[in-house]
KOLVEX-865960 format. One line per 2 residues: their letters; for each residue z, x negated, y of C-alpha. Coordinates in steps of 0.1 Angstrom, whole numbers, plus 5000, padded with zeros to 4 digits. Example, Ala and Ser with C-alpha at 12.3 -4.5 7.8 and 13.67 -1.06 7.14 Angstrom:
# residues 2
AS = 5078,4877,4955  5071,4863,4989
# end
This chain:
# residues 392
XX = 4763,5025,4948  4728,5011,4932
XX = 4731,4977,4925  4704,4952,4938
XX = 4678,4938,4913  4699,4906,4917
XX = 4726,4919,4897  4704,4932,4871
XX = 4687,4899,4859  4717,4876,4867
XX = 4738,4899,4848  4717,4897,4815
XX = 4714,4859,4819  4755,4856,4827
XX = 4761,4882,4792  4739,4860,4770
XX = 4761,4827,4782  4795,4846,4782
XX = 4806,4834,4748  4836,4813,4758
XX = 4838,4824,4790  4864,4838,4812
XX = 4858,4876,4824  4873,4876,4858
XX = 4878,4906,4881  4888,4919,4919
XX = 4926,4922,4906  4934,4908,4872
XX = 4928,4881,4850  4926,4883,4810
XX = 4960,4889,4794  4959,4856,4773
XX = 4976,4838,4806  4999,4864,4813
XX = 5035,4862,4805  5063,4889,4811
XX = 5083,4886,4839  5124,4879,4841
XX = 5124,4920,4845  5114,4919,4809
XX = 5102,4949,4793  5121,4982,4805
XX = 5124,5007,4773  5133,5036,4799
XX = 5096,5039,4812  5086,5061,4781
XX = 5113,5085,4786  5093,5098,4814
XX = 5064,5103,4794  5052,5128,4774
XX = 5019,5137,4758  5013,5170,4774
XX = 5017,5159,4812  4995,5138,4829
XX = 5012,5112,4851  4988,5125,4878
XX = 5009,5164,4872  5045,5144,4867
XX = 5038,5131,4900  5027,5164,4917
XX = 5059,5179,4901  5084,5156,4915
XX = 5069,5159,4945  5072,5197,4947
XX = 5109,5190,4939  5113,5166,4970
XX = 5097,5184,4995  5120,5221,4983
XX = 5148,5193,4988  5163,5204,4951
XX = 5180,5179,4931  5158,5150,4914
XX = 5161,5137,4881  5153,5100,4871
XX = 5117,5114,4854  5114,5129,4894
XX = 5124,5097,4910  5104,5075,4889
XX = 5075,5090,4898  5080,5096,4932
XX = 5082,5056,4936  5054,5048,4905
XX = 5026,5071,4924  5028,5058,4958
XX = 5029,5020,4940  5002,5028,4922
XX = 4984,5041,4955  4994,5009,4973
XX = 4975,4987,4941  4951,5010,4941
XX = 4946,5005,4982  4944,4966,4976
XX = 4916,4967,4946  4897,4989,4972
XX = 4892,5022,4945  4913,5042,4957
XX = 4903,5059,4987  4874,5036,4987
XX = 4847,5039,5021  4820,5052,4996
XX = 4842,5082,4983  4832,5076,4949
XX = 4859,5086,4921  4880,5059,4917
XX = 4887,5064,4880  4846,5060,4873
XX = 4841,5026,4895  4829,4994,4880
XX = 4833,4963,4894  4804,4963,4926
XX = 4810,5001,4930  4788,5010,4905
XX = 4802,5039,4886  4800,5054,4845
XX = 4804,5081,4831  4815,5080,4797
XX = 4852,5076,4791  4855,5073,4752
XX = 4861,5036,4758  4863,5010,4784
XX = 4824,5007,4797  4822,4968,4790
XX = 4793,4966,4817  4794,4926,4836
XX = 4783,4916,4866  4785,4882,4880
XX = 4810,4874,4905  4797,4867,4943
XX = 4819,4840,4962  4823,4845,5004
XX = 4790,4834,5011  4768,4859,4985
XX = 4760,4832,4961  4770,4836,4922
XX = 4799,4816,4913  4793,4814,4875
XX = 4821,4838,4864  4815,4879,4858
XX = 4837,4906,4861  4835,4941,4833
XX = 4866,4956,4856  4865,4995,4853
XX = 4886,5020,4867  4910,5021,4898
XX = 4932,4997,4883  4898,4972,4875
XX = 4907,4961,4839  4891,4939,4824
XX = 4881,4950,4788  4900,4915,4768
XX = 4935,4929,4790  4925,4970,4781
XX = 4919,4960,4743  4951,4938,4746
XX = 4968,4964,4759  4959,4991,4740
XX = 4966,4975,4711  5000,4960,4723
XX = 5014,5001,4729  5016,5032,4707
XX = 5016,5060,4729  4985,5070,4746
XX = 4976,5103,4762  4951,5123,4740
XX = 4914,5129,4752  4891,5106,4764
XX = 4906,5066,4757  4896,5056,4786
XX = 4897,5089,4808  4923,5088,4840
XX = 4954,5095,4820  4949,5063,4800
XX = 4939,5044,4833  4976,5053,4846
XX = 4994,5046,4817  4977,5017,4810
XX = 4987,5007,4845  5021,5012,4840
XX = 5022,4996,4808  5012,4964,4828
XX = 5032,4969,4853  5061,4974,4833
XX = 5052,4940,4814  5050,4914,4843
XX = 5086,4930,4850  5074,4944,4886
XX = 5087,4977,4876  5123,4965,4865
XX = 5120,4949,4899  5105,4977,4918
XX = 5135,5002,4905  5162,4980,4917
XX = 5155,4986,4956  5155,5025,4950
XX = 5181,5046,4966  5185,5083,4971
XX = 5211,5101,4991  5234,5119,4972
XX = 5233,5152,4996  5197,5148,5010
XX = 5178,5136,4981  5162,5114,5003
XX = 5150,5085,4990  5139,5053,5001
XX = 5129,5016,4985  5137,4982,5001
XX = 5113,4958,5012  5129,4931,4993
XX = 5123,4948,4958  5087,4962,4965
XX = 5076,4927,4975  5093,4912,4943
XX = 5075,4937,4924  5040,4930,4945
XX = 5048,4891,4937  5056,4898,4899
XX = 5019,4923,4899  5001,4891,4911
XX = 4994,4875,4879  4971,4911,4873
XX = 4958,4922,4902  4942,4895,4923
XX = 4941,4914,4958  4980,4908,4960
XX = 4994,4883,4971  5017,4856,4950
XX = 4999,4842,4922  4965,4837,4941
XX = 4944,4841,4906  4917,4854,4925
XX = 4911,4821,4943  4885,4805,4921
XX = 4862,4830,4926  4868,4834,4957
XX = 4884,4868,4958  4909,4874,4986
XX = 4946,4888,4985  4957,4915,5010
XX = 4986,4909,5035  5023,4920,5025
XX = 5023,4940,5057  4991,4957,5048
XX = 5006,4966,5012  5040,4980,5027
XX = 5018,5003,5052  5001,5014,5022
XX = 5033,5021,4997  5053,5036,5028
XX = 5022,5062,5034  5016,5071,5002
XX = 5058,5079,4996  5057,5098,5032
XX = 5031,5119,5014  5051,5122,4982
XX = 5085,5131,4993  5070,5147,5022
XX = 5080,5132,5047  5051,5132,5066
XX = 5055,5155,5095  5044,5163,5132
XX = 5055,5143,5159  5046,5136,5199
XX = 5027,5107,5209  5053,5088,5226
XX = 5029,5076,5257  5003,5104,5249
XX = 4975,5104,5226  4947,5104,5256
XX = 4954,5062,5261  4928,5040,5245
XX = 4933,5019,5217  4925,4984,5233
XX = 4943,4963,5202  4949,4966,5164
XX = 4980,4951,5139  4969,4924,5122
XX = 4953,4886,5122  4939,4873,5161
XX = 4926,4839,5161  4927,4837,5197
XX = 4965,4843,5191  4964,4825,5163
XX = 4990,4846,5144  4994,4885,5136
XX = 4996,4908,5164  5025,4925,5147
XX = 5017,4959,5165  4988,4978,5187
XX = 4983,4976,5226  4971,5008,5246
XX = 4960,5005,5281  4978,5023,5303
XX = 4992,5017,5340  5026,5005,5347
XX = 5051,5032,5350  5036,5054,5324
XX = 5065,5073,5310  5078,5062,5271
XX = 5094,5094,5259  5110,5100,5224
XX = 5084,5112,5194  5110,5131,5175
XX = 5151,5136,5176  5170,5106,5173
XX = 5184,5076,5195  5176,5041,5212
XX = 5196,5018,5192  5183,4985,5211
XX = 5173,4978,5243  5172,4945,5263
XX = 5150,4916,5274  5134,4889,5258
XX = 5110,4863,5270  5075,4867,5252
XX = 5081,4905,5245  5097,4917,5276
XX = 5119,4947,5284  5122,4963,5250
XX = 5133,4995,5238  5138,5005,5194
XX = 5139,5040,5186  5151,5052,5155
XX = 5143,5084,5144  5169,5111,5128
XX = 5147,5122,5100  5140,5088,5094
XX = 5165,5062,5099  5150,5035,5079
XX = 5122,5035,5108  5119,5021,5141
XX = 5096,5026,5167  5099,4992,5191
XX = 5081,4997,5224  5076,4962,5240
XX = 5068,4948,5279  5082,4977,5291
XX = 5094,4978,5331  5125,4982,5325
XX = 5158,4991,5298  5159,5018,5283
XX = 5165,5053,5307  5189,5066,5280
XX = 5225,5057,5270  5223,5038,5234
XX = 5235,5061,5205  5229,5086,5223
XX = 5213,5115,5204  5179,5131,5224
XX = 5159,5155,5212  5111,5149,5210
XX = 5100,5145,5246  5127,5133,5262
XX = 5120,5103,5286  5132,5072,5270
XX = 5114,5045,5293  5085,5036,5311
XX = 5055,5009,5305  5053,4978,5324
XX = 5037,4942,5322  5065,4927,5317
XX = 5073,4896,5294  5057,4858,5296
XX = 5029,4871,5263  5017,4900,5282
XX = 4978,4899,5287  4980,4928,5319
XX = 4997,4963,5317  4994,4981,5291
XX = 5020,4996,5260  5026,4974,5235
XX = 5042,4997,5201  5054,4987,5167
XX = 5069,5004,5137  5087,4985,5113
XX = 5101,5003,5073  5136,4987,5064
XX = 5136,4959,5091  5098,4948,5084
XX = 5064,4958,5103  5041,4984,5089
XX = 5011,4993,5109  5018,5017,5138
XX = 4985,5041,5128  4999,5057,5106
XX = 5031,5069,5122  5015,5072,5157
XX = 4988,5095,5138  5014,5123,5133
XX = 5013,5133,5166  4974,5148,5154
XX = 4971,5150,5123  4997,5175,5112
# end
C-alpha cells in the first residue's frame, strides 16, 4: 500500500531524532525489557529442526500425516500445534491473511512492503495513535511476525542455527518466531495442554494452556492481550475469544478436520447479529442471531447427540449439541420454543430434527435463532463452524 507523503517527511524527521529512542511496533517491544518466562527455555524445539526443511514443509508434512490418520511423531505434533499458533499471531498482527492480500512475509509496518530479504529492512515510520496524529514513537517492524530490528539483531545473535538463504527470507521469519516464542516460555506452556488420542490420532489443545501461552506472547506481540505493551502508543490488543477462533481454525485446517456439514436452521436465514462487543448490550454477544419465525425447525448438522437441554431465564429453552467427530465442540442453540425433540445421549445421525426456534427467554429482542459454538467449554465465533455447511 503507498504510503501518504505524511509518512515520508515525518519519517526522515523521526530517524534523524531516533538516537535514544524506543522503536516500537504493532506486536512487540525491543528485547532489552523482555525476560523469559517460568516455561524457561525448552531444548526439545531444535529437535524438530533441520536445515533442509522449511518449517512452512514440516508443517505441510505433518499435516499430510493427520489427515491419512497414520501415526504422529512429536516433530508431527509439534507442528501441527506451532503452525496454527503461528497463524493465530499472525491473525492478531493483521499480516497474515491481511484485507490487502499482500505477502505477509514482505510487509512493513503501515503495509508497505520490501523486497530484499538479505537482512531485516530497517525502514521507520512514525507510530499514529487512535485519532491519526503522531505519537512521537516509530515502528521498523517487518515481516508477519513485525520484529523490530534491536529484537531480530538480538535474536539472531542470541541462536546458532539459522536456515540458509536469504537472513531475513520466510524460513528465518518462522524460526525467529519460534525462537521467541520458545523464550517468553509460551511454548513450554502451549505444549502442556496438547493431547492426542492414542487410537485416533486426534488431537486437541486446551484453552487453559493456549491462553497461558497467548498471556506469556504478550510481552512481544502487542495485539495480545496480557501485558498491554502496546498501550502507549495506542495500539490495541485482540479479544481472547477472537484469538481461540483463530488457533481452533487454523488446527481444523491442519489436522483436517474441517469438513462438510448442514446448516442446522438452513443457510437461506439472514444474518441480523454478529459475536462480539454491543454497547447497547453493553457486553459481548457471545454468539450470532438469525431471523427466522418461531417454529422453524433446529435439526442436527452432523452425527452426534444433545447432551443438554433445559431452561434458563435470559437465554430461554436451550438445546447443546455435541458433535461425534468433534466432541470437544458444542453447538448451543438458545430461545428456542421448546426442549429438546430428542432423548439426551441419544445418538442421531445430520438432519435429524433436534428442536425448533422460538422467542423464548426474558433477553430475547423478537423471534429469531440465537447459535453459539464454544472449543473445550469456551466460545469461538460461530462463522466459522456454521460456514461448513458451504464452503466444503
Amino acid at each position: 500500500m503507498k504510503r501518504r507523503a505524511f509518512f515520508q517527511i515525518a519519517c526522515a524527521a523521526a530517524l534523524t531524532a531516533s538516537v535514544g529512542t524506543t522503536l516500537y511496533r504493532r506486536g512487540q517491544r525491543s528485547t532489552q525489557s523482555r525476560t523469559p518466562g517460568k516455561g524457561g527455555r525448552l531444548p526439545g524445539i531444535l529437535s524438530y529442526l533441520d536445515r533442509k526443511i522449511t518449517p512452512a514443509v514440516a508443517a505441510q508434512t505433518a499435516a499430510q500425516k493427520a489427515h491419512e490418520y497414520g501415526k504422529l511423531s512429536e516433530g508431527d505434533i509439534f507442528w501441527s500445534v506451532m503452525w496454527p499458533y503461528m497463524y493465530t499471531v499472525g491473525r492478531a498482527e493483521g499480516t497474515v491473511g491481511n484485507h490487502l492480500g499482500l505477502n505477509p512475509y514482505a510487509i512493513i509496518y503501515t503495509y508497505d512492503t520490501f523486497e530484499d530479504f538479505a537482512d531485516h529492512p530497517r525502514r521507520a515510520y512514525p507510530i499514529l495513535d487512535e485519532y491519526g496524529q503522531p505519537t512521537g514513537e516509530v515502528s521498523d517492524a517487518a515481516g508477519w511476525p513485525q520484529f523490530i530490528s534491536t529484537t531480530w539483531d538480538e535474536t539472531v545473535a542470541s541462536n546458532a542455527f539459522w536456515y540458509d538463504g536469504p537472513a531475513f527470507g520466510p524460513a528465518n521469519q518462522d524460526l525467529g518466531f519460534l525462537y521467541l516464542h520458545r523464550d517468553t516460555g509460551g511454548h513450554a506452556l502451549l505444549m502442556k495442554g496438547v493431547q492426542v488420542d492414542s487410537t485416533t490420532q486426534r488431537l486437541t489443545v486446551s484453552y487453559r494452556a493456549f491462553s497461558a501461552a497467548i498471556a506469556a506472547d504478550s510481552i512481544q506481540w502487542a495485539s495480545l492481550p496480557g501485558a498491554d505493551i502496546g498501550a502507549a502508543t495506542g495500539q490495541k490488543t485482540r479479544p481472547l475469544w477472537w484469538l481461540w477462533t483463530q488457533f481452533q481454525w487454523g488446527l481444523w485446517q491442519q489436522m483436517g478436520y474441517r469438513r462438510r456439514i448442514i446448516h442446522p436452521i438452513g443457510t437461506d436465514k439472514t444474518l441480523t447479529s454478529l459475536m462480539g462487543y454491543q454497547a447497547w448490550r453493553k457486553g459481548i454477544h457471545w454468539g450470532q442471531d438469525f431471523e427466522c419465525d418461531v417454529g422453524i425447525g433446529i435439526v442436527a448438522p452432523e452425527s452426534g447427540a444433545v447432551n443438554l437441554t433445559g431452561y434458563e431465564p435470559n437465554g430461554g429453552y436451550y438445546i447443546r449439541f455435541v458433535p461425534d467427530a468433534q466432541p470437544e465442540l458444542a453447538v448451543i442453540f438458545r430461545h428456542c420454543q421448546s426442549k429438546s425433540s430428542v432423548a439426551l445421549d441419544a445418538p442421531v445421525e445430520a438432519g435429524t430434527l433436534i428442536g425448533h426456534t422460538g422467542n423464548s427467554g426474558e433477553s430475547t429482542t423478537g423471534a429469531h435463532a440465537h447459535i453459539e459454538v464454544t472449543v473445550d467449554g469456551h466460545h469461538i465465533n460461530p462463522h466459522f463452524y456454521l460456514g461448513m455447511a458451504s464452503w466444503f
